[in-house]
DSSP file (Angstrom, degrees, kcal/mol; ACC not computed):
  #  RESIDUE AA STRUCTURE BP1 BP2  ACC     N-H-->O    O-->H-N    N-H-->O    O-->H-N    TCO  KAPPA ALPHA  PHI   PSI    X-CA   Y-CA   Z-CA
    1    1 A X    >>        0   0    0      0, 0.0     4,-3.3     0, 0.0     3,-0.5   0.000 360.0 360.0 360.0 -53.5  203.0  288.0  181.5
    2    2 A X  H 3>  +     0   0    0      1,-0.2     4,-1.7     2,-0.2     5,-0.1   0.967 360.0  50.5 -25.7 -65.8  204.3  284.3  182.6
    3    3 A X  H 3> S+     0   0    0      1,-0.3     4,-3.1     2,-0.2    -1,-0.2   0.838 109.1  50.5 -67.2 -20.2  201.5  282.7  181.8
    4    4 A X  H <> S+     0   0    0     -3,-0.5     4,-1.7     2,-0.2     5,-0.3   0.957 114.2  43.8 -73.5 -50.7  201.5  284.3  178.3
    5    5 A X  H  X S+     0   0    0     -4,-3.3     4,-3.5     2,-0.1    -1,-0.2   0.979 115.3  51.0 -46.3 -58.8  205.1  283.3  177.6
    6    6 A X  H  X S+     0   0    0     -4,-1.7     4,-2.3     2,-0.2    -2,-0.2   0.873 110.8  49.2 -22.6 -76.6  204.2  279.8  179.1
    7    7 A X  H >< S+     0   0    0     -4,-3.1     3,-4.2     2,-0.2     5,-0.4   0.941 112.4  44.9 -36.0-101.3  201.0  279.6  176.7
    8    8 A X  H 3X S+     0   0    0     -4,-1.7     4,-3.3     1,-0.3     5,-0.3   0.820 110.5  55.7 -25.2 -52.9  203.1  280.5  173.2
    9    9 A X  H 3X S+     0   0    0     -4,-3.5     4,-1.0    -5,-0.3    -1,-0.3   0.851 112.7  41.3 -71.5 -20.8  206.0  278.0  174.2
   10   10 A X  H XX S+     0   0    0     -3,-4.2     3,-2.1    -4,-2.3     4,-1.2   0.735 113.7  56.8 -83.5 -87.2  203.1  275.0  174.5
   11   11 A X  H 3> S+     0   0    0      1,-0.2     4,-2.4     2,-0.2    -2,-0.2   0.751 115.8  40.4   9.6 -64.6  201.4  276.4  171.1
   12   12 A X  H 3X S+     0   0    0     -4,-3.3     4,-1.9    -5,-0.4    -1,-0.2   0.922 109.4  48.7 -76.8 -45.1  204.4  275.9  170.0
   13   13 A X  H <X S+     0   0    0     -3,-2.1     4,-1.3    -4,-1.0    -1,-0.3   0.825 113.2  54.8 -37.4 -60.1  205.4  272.8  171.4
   14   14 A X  H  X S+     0   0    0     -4,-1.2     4,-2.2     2,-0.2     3,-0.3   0.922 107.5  50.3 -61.1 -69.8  201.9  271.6  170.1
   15   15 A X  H  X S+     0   0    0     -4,-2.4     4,-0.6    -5,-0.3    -2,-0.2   0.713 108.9  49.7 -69.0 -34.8  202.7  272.7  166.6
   16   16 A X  H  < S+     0   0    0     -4,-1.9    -1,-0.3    -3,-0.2    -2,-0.2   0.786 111.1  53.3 -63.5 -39.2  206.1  270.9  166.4
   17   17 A X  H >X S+     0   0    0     -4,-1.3     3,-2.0    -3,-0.3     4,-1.2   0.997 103.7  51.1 -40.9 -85.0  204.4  267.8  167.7
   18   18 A X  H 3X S+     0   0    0     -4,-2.2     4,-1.4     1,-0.3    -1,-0.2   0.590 113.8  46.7 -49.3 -26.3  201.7  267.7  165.1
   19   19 A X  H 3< S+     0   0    0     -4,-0.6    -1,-0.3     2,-0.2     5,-0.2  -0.080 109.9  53.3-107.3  50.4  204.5  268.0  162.1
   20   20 A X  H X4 S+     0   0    0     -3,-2.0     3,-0.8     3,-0.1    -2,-0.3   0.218 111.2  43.3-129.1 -37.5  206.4  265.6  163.6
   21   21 A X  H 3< S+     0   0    0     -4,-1.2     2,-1.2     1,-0.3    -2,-0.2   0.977 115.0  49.7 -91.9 -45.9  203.2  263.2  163.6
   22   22 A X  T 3< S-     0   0    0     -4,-1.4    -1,-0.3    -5,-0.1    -3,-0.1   0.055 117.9-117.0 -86.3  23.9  202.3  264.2  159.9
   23   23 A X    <   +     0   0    0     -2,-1.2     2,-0.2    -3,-0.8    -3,-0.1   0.774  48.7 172.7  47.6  30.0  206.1  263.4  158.9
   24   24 A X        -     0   0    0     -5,-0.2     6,-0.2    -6,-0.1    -1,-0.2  -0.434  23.1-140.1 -81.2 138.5  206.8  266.7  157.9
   25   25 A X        +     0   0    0     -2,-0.2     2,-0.1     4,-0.1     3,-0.1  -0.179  30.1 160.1 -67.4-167.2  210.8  267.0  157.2
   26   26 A X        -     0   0    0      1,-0.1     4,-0.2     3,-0.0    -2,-0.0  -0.494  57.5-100.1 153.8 149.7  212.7  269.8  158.2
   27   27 A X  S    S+     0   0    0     -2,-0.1     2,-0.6     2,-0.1    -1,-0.1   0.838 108.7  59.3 -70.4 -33.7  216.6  270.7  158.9
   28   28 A X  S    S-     0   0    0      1,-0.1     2,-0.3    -3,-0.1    -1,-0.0  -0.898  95.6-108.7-108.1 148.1  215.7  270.2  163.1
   29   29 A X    >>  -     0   0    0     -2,-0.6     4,-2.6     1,-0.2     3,-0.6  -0.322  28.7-153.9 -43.9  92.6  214.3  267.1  164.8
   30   30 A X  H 3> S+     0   0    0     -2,-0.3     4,-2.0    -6,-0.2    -1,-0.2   0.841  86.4  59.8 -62.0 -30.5  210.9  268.2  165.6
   31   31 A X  H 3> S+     0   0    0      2,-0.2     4,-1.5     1,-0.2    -1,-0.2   0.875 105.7  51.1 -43.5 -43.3  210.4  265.9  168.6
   32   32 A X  H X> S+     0   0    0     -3,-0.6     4,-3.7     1,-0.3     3,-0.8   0.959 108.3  48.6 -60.9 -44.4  213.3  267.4  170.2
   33   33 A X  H 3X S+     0   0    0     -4,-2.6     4,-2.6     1,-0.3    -1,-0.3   0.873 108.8  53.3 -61.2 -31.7  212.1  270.7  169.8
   34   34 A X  H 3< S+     0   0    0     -4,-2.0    -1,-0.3    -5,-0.3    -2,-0.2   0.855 110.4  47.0 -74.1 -21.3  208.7  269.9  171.1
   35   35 A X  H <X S+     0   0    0     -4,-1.5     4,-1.4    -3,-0.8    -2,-0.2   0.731 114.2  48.5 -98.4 -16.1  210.0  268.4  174.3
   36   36 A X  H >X S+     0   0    0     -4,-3.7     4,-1.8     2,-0.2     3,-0.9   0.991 115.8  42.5 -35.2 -69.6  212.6  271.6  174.9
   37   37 A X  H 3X S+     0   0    0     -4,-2.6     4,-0.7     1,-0.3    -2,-0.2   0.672 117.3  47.5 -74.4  -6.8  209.9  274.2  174.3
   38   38 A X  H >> S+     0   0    0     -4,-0.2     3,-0.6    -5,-0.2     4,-0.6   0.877 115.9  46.8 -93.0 -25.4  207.5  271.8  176.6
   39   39 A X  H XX S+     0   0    0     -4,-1.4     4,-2.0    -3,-0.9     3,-0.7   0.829 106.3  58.5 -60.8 -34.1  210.5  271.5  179.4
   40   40 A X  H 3X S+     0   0    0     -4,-1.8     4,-1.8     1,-0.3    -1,-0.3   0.792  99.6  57.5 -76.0 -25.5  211.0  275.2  179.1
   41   41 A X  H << S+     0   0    0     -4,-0.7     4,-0.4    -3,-0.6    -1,-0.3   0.822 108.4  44.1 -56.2 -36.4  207.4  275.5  180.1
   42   42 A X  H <X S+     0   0    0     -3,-0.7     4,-1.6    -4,-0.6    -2,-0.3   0.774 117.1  45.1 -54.5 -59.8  208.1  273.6  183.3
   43   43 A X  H >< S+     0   0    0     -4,-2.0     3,-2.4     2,-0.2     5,-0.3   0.982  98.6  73.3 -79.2 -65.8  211.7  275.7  184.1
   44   44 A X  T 3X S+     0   0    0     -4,-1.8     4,-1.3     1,-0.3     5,-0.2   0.483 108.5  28.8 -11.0-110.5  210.2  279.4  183.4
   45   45 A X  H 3> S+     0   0    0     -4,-0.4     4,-1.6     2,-0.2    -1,-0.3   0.630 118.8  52.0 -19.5 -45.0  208.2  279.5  186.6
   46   46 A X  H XX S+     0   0    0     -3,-2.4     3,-2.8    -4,-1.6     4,-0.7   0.768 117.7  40.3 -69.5 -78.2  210.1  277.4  188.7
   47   47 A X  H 34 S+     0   0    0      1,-0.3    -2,-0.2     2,-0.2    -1,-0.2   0.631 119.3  51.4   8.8 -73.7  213.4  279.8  187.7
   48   48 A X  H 3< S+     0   0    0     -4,-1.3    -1,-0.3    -5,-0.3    -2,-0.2   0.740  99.5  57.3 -32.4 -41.5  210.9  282.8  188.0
   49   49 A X  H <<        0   0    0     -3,-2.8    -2,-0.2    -4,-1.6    -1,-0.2   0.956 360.0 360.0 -75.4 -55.9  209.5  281.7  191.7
   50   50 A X     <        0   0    0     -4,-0.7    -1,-0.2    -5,-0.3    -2,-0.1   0.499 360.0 360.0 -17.4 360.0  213.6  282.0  192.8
């Protein structure tokens, strides 16, 4: 079930990158959002292992 959350939140991550490289606007700063959701991949598990 981790890995699955883990998976969607890079997907996603991925997908905020890539309209961030094609300039796409949009009301939040897609970089940020791609390096949240890629950090969050990172915290889940460790948080989880606790």
């Amino acid at each position: 079930m981790l890995d699955a959350v883990v998976l969607i939140l890079l997907i996603l991550a991925f997908v905020a990158f890539a309209l961030a490289a094609f300039n796409v606007t949009a009301r939040v700063n897609l970089v940020a959002l791609g390096l949240a959701l890629w950090v969050l991949t990172v915290l889940i598990p460790a948080l989880a292992s606790l």
